[in-house]
TORDREN-183820 format. One record per residue (C-alpha): x, y, z; residue number from 1; residue in one letter. Coordinates in steps of 0.02 Angstrom, whole numbers, plus 50000, padded with zeros to 5 digits. Layout:
# residues N
<c1=X | c2=Y | c3=Z | n=NUM | res=A>
...
# end
This chain:
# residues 258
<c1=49557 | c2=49193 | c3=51023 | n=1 | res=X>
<c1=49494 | c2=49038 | c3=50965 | n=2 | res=X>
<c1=49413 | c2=49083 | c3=50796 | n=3 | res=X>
<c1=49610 | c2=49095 | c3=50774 | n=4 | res=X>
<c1=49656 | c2=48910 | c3=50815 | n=5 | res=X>
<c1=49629 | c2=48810 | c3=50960 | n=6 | res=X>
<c1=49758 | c2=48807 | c3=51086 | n=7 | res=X>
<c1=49752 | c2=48615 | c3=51041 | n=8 | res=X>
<c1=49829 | c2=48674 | c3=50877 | n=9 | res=X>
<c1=49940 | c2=48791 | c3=50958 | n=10 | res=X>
<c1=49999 | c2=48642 | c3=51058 | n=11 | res=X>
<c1=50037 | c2=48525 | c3=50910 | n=12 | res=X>
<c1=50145 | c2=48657 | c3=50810 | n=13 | res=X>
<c1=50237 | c2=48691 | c3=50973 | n=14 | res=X>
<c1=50284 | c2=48539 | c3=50978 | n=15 | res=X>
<c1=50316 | c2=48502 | c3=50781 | n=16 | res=X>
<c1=50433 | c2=48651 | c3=50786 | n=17 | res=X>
<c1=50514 | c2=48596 | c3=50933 | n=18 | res=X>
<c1=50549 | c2=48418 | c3=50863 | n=19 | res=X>
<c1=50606 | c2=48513 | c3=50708 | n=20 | res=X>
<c1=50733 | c2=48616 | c3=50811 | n=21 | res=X>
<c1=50811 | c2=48453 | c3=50878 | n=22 | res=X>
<c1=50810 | c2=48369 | c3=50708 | n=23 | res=X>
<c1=50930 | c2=48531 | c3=50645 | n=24 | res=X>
<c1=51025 | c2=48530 | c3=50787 | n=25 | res=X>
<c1=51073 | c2=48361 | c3=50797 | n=26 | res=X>
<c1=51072 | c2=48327 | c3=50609 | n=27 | res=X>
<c1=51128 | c2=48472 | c3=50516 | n=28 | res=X>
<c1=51321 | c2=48570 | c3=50517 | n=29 | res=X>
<c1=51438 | c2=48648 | c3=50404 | n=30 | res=X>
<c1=51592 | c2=48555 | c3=50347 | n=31 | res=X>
<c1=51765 | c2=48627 | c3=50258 | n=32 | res=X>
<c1=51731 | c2=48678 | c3=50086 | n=33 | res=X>
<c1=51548 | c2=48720 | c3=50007 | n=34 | res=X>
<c1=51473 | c2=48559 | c3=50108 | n=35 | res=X>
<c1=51336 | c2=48542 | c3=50215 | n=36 | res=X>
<c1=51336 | c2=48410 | c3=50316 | n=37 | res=X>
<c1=51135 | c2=48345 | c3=50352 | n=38 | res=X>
<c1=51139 | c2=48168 | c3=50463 | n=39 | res=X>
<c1=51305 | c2=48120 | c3=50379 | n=40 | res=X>
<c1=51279 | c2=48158 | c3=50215 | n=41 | res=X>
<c1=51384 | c2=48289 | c3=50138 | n=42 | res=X>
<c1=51268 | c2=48417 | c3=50020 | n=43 | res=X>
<c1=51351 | c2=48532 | c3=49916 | n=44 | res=X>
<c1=51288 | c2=48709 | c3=49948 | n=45 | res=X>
<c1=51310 | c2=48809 | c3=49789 | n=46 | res=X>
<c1=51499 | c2=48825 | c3=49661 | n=47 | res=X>
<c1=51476 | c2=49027 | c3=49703 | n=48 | res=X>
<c1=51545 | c2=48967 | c3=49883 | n=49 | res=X>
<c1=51730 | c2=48939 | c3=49785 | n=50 | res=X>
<c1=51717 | c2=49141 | c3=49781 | n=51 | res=X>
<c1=51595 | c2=49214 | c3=49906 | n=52 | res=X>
<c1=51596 | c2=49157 | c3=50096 | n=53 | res=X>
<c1=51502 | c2=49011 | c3=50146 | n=54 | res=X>
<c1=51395 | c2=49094 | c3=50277 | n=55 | res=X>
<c1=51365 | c2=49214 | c3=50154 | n=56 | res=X>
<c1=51291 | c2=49087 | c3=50065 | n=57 | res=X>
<c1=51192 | c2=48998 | c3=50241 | n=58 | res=X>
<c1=51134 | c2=49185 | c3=50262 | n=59 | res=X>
<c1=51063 | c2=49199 | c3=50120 | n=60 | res=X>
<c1=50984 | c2=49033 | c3=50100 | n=61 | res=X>
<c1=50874 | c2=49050 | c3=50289 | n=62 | res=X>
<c1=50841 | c2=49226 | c3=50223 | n=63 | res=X>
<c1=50726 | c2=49163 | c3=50085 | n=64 | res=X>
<c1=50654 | c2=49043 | c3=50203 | n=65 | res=X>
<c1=50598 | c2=49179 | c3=50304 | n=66 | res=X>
<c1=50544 | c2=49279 | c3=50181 | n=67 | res=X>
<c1=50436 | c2=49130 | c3=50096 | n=68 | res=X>
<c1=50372 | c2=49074 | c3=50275 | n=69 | res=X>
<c1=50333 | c2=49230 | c3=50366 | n=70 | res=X>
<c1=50236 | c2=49339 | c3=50263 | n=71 | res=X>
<c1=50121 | c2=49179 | c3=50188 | n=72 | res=X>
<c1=50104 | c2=49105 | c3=50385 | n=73 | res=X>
<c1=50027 | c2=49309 | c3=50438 | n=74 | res=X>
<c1=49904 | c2=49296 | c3=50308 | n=75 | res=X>
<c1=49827 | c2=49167 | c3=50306 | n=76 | res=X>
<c1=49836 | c2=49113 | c3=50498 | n=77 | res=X>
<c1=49735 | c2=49305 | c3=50513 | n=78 | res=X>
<c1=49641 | c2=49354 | c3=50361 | n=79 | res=X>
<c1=49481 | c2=49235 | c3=50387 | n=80 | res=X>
<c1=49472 | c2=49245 | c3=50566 | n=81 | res=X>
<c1=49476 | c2=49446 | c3=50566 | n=82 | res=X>
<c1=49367 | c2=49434 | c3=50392 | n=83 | res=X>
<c1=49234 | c2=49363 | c3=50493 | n=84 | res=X>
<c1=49256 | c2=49486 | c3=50626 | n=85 | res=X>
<c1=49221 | c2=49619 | c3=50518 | n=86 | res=X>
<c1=49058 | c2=49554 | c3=50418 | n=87 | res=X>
<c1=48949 | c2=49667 | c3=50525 | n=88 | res=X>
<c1=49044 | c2=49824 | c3=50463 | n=89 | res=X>
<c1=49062 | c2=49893 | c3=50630 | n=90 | res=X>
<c1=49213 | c2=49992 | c3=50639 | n=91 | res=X>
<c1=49225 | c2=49983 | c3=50820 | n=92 | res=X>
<c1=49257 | c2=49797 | c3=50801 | n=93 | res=X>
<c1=49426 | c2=49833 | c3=50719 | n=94 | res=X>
<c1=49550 | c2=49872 | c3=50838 | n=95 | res=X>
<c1=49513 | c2=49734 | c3=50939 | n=96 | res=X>
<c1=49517 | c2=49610 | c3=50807 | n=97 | res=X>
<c1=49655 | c2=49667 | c3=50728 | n=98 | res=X>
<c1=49741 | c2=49658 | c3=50873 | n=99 | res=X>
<c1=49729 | c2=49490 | c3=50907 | n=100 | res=X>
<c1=49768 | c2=49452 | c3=50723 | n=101 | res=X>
<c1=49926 | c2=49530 | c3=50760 | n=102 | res=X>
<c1=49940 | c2=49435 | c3=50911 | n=103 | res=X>
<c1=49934 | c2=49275 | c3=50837 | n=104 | res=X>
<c1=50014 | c2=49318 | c3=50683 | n=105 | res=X>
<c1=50177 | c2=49359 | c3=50774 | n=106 | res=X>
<c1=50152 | c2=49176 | c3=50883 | n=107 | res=X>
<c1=50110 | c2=49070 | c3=50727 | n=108 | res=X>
<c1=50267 | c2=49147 | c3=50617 | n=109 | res=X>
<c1=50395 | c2=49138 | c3=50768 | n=110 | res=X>
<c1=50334 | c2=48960 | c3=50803 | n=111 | res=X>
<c1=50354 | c2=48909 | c3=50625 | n=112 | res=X>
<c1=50526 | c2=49006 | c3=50641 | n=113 | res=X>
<c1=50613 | c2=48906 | c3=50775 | n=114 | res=X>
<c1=50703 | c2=48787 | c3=50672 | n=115 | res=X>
<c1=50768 | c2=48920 | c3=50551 | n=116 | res=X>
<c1=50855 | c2=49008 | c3=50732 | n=117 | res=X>
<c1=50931 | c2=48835 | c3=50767 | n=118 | res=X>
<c1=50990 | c2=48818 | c3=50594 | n=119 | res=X>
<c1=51056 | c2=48994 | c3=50618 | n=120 | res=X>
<c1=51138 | c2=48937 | c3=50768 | n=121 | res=X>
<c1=51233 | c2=48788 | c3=50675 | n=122 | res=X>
<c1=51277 | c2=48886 | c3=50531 | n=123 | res=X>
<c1=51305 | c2=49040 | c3=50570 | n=124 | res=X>
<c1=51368 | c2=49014 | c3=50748 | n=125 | res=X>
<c1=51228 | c2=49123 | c3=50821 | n=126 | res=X>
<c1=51050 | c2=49078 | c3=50867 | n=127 | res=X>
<c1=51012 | c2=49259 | c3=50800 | n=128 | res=X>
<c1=51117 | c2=49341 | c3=50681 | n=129 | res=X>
<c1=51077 | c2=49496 | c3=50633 | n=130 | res=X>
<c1=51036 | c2=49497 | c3=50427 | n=131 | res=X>
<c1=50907 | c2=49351 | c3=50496 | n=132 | res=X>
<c1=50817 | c2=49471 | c3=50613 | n=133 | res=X>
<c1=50777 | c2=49606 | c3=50505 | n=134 | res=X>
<c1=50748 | c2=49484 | c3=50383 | n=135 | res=X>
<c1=50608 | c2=49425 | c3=50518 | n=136 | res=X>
<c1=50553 | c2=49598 | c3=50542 | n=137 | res=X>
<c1=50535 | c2=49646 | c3=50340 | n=138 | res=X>
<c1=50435 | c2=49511 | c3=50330 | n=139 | res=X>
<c1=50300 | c2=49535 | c3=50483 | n=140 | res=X>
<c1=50271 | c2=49699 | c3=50430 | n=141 | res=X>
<c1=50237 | c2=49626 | c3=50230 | n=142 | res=X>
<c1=50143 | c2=49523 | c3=50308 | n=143 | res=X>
<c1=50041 | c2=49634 | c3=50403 | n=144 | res=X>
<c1=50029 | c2=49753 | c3=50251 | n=145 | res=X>
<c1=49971 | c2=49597 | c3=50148 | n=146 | res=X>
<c1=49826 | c2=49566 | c3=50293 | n=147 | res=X>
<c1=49761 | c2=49745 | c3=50279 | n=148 | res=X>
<c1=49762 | c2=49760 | c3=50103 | n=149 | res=X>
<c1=49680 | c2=49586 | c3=50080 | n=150 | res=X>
<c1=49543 | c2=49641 | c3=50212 | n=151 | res=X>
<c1=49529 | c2=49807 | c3=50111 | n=152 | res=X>
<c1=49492 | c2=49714 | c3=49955 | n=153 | res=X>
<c1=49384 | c2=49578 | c3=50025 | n=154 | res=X>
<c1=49272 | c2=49707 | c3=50090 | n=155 | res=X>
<c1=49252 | c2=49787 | c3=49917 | n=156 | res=X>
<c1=49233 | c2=49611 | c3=49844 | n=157 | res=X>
<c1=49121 | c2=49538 | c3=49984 | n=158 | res=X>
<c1=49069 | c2=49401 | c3=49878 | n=159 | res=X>
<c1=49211 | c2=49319 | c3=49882 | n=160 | res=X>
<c1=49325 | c2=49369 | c3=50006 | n=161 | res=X>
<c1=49445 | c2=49236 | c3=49918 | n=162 | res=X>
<c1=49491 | c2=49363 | c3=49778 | n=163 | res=X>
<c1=49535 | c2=49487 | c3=49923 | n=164 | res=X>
<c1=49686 | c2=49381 | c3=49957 | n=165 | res=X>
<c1=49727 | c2=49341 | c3=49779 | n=166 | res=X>
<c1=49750 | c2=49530 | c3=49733 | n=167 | res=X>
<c1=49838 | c2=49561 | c3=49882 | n=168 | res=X>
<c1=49995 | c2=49460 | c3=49830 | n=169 | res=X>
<c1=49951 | c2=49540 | c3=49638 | n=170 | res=X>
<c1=49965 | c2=49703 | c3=49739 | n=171 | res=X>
<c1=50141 | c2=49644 | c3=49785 | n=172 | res=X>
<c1=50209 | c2=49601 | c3=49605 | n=173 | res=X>
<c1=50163 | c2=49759 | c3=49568 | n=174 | res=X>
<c1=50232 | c2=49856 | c3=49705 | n=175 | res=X>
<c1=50399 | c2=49764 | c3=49652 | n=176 | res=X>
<c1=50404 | c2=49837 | c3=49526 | n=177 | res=X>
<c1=50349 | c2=50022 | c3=49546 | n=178 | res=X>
<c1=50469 | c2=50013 | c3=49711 | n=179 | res=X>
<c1=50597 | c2=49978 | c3=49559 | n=180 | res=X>
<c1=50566 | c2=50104 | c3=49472 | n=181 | res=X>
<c1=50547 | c2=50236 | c3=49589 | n=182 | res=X>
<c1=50726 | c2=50190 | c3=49632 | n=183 | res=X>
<c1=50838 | c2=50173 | c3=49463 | n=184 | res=X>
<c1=50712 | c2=50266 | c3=49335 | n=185 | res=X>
<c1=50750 | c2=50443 | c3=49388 | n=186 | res=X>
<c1=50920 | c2=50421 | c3=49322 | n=187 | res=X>
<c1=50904 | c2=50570 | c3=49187 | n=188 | res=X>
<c1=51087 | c2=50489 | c3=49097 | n=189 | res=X>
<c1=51011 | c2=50334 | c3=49069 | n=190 | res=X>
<c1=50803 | c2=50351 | c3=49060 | n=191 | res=X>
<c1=50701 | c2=50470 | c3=48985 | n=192 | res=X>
<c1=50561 | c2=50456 | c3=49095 | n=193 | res=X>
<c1=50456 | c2=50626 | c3=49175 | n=194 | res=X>
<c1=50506 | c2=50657 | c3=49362 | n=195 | res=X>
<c1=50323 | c2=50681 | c3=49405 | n=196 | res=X>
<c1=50315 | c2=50500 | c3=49352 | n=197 | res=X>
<c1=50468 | c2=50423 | c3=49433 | n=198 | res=X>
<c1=50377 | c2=50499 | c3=49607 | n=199 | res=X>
<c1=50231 | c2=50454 | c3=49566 | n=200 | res=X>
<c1=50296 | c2=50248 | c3=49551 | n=201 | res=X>
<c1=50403 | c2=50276 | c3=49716 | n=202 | res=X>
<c1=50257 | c2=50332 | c3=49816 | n=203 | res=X>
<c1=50164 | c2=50200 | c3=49766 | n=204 | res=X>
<c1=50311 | c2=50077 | c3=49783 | n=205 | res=X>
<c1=50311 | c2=50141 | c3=49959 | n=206 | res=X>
<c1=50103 | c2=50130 | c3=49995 | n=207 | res=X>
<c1=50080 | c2=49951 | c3=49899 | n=208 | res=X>
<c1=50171 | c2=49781 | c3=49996 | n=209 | res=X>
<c1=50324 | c2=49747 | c3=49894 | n=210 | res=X>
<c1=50357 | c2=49581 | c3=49879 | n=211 | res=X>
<c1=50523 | c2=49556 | c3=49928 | n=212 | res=X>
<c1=50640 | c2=49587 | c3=50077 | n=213 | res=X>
<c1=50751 | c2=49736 | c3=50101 | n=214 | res=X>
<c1=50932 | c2=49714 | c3=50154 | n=215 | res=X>
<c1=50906 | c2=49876 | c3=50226 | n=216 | res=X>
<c1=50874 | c2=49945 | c3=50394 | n=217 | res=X>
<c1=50697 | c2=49976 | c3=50419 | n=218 | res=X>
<c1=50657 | c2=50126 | c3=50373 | n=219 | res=X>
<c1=50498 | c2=50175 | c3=50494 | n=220 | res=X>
<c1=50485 | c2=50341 | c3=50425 | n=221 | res=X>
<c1=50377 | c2=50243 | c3=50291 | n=222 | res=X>
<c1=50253 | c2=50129 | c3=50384 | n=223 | res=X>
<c1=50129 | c2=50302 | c3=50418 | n=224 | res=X>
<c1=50110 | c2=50261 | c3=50218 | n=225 | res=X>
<c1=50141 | c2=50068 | c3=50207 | n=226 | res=X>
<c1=50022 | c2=50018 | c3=50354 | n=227 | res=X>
<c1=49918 | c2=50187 | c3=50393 | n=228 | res=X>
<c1=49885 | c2=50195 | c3=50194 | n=229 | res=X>
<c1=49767 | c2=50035 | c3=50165 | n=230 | res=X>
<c1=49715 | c2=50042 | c3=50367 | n=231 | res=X>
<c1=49633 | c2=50209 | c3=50307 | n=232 | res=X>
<c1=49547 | c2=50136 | c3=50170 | n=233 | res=X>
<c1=49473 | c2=49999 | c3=50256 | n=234 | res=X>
<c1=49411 | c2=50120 | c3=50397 | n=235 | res=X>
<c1=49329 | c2=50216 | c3=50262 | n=236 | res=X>
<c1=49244 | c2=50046 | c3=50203 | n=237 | res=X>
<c1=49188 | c2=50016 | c3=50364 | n=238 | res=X>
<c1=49097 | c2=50178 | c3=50392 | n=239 | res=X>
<c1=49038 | c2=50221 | c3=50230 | n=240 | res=X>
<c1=48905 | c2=50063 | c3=50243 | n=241 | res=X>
<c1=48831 | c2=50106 | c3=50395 | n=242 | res=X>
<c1=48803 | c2=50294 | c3=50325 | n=243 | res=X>
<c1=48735 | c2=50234 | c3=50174 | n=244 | res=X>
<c1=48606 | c2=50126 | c3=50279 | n=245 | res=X>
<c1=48575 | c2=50287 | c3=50388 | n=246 | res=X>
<c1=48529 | c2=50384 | c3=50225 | n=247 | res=X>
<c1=48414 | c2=50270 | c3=50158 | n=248 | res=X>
<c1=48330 | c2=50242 | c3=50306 | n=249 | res=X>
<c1=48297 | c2=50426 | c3=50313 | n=250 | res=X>
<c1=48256 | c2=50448 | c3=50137 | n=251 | res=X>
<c1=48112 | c2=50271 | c3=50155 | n=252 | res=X>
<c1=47945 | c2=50353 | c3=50172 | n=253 | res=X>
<c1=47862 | c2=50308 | c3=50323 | n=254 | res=X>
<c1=47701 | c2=50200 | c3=50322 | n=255 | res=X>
<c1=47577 | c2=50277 | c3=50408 | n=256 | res=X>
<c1=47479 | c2=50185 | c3=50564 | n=257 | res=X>
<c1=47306 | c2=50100 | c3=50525 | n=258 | res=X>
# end
């Protein structure tokens, strides 16, 4: 547990969060009109508030927080850590390790997440609205889809496991985009495009991390492909070495005894 931060850490970001929480909830409410009222200054939220409800408008705002908070604070508070864990290629190391990645994935984001429920709770009137929670949840499991596919790729470049977690969120920006397509380019009336193709881009839409947070309900009928789909392919990297040292080992002539 420890290769994952000391509890000395886990301590000081308790307690940073919790001053945080205080800070919002003492400092921060909403005022008639499109204001925002932060220790007794009025802010002006956005002119779209004229036209479009104002917690609308908060809703959306601690939305992007979440999504730009949670899926970053999984990654990188796990990828090293289990990285490590898995530099002897033993695949029986993995379910443990992951595991705990999990583990403290889910305690670093939540902690980091505490001010954004007492915002919510100012705001919106409700320490835990309900857009906000599955916002939460969208994000842990991009999050966790970032982790494996970073692993994944770090393990193929093992150099430089760095470039594992640089293609992951390049894995992303693409996965935007093919979950795009597979959505509004089957439209035979307005695109020309082969159905073959438009699957194609939504099954990859659905196996690559997308990027960006669905409004939808989560739709778990998809995680066997979203999480089981780069979890296989790291298992597979974690066998195939030690086979491939089994079969050379064999094949190595043996040096006869003096």
């Amino acid at each position: 547990m420890d290769r994952f931060g000391s509890s000395r850490l886990r301590i000081v970001l308790a307690c940073l969060s919790l001053l945080l929480v205080g800070l919002v909830l003492g400092g921060v409410r909403p005022v008639e009109g499109s204001n925002l009222l932060v220790f007794g200054t009025p802010i002006p939220v956005s002119a779209l508030t004229i036209m479009v409800d104002p917690q609308a408008v908060f809703r959306g705002g601690l939305s992007a927080i979440i999504a730009a908070v949670v899926p970053a604070t999984f990654l990188f508070t796990t990828f090293f850590p289990v990285h490590e864990a898995l530099q002897g290629g033993r695949l029986k190391a993995l379910p443990l390790n992951l595991g705990l990645g999990i583990l403290n994935g889910l305690f670093f984001t939540q902690v980091m997440l505490l001010p954004v429920w007492a915002a919510s709770f100012r705001l919106l009137g409700t320490p835990f609205a309900g857009a906000l929670c599955l916002a939460d949840l969208h994000a842990v499991i991009l999050g966790l889809q970032l982790l494996l596919w970073a692993l994944f790729l770090a393990r193929i470049l093992s150099s430089n496991p760095g470039w594992g977690l640089l293609l992951s969120f390049a894995l992303s920006a693409a996965g935007r985009y093919l979950t795009w397509g597979g959505e509004y380019l089957g439209d035979p009336d307005l695109f020309q495009i082969p159905a073959f193709l438009v699957k194609g881009m939504a099954l990859l839409g659905k196996l690559l991390p997308t990027g960006q947070l669905s409004s939808d309900p989560m739709a778990w009928t998809a995680l066997p492909l979203s999480i089981g789909g780069p979890l296989v392919l790291l298992i597979i990297l974690l066998v195939l070495p030690g086979r491939s040292k089994a079969a050379k080992a064999a094949k190595a002539p043996k040096r006869s005894k003096a």
